[in-house]
C-alpha positions as CSV (number, residue, x, y, z in Angstrom):
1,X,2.7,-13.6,12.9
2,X,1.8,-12.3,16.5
3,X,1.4,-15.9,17.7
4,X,4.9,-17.4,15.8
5,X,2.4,-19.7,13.8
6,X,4.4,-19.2,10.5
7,X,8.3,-18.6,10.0
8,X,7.0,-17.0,6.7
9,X,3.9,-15.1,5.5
10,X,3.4,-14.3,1.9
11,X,0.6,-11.9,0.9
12,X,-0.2,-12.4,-2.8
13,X,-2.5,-9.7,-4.8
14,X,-3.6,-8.7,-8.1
15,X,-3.7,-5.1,-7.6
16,X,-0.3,-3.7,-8.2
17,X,1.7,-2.7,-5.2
18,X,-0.9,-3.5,-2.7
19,X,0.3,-6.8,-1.4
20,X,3.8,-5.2,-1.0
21,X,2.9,-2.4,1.0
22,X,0.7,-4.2,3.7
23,X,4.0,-6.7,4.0
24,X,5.9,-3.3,4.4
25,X,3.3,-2.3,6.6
26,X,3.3,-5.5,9.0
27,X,6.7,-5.6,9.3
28,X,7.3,-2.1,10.6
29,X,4.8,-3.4,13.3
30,X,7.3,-6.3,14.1
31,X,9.2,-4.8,17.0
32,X,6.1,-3.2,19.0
33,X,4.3,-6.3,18.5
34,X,7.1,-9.2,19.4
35,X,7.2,-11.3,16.1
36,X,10.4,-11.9,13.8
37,X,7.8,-13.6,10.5
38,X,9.6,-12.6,7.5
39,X,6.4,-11.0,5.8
40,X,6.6,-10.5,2.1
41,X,4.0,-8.9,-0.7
42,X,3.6,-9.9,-4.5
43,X,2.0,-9.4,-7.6
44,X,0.3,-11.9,-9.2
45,X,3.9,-14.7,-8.4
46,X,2.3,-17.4,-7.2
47,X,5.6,-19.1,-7.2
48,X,6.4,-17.6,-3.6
49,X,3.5,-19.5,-2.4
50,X,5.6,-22.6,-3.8
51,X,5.4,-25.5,-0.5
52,X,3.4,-23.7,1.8
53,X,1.3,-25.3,4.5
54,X,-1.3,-23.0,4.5
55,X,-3.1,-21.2,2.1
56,X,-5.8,-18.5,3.0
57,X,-8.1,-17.0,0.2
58,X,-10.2,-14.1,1.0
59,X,-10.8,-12.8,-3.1
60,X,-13.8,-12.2,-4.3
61,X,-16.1,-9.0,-5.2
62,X,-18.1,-7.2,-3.1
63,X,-21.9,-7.6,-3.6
64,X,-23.5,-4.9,-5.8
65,X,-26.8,-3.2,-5.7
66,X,-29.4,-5.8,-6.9
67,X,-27.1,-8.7,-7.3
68,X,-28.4,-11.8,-5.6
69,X,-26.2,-14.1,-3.1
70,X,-26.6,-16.8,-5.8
71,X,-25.3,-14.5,-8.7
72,X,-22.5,-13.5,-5.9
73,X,-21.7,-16.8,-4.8
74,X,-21.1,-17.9,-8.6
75,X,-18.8,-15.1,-9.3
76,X,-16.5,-15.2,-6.5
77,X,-16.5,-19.2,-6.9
78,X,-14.9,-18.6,-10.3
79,X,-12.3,-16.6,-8.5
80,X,-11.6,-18.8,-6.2
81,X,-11.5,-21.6,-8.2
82,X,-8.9,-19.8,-10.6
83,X,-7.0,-18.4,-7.3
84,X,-6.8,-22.3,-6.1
85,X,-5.7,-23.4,-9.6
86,X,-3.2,-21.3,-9.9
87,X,-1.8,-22.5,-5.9
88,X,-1.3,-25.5,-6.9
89,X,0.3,-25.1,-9.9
């Protein structure tokens, strides 16, 4: 948003709330730091990702104690690929 890269910056969660208050917490930020992105925050609407350029995906789990990085890796692949499914739906 900083840069003017997007007109538009949707943050997408599934944790209730969350998504909606870092938007909140961005935009408050918007006159120190210069940038006029319309930020927004969701719940689990993939629609308002509907014809964007760019998607970024940072879900997954943290690794636990004892858990491998293959056991990790197949985990958050699932998520991932369920995240990137329901993109381009």
């Amino acid at each position: 948003a900083i840069k003017n890269f997007a007109s538009e910056v949707v943050l997408l969660d599934i944790k209730e709330g969350y998504a909606e208050g870092k938007a909140m917490d961005l935009m408050q930020t918007a006159s120190l730091n210069g940038f006029d992105t319309k930020i927004t925050g969701v719940t689990n609407d993939y629609s308002k990702t509907a014809n964007s350029d760019i998607c970024v995906i940072t879900s997954g789990i943290p690794r636990k104690p004892g858990m491998t990085r293959e056991e990790l890796i197949g985990i958050n692949a699932g998520i991932v690929r369920s995240v990137s499914s329901s993109l381009i739906e």
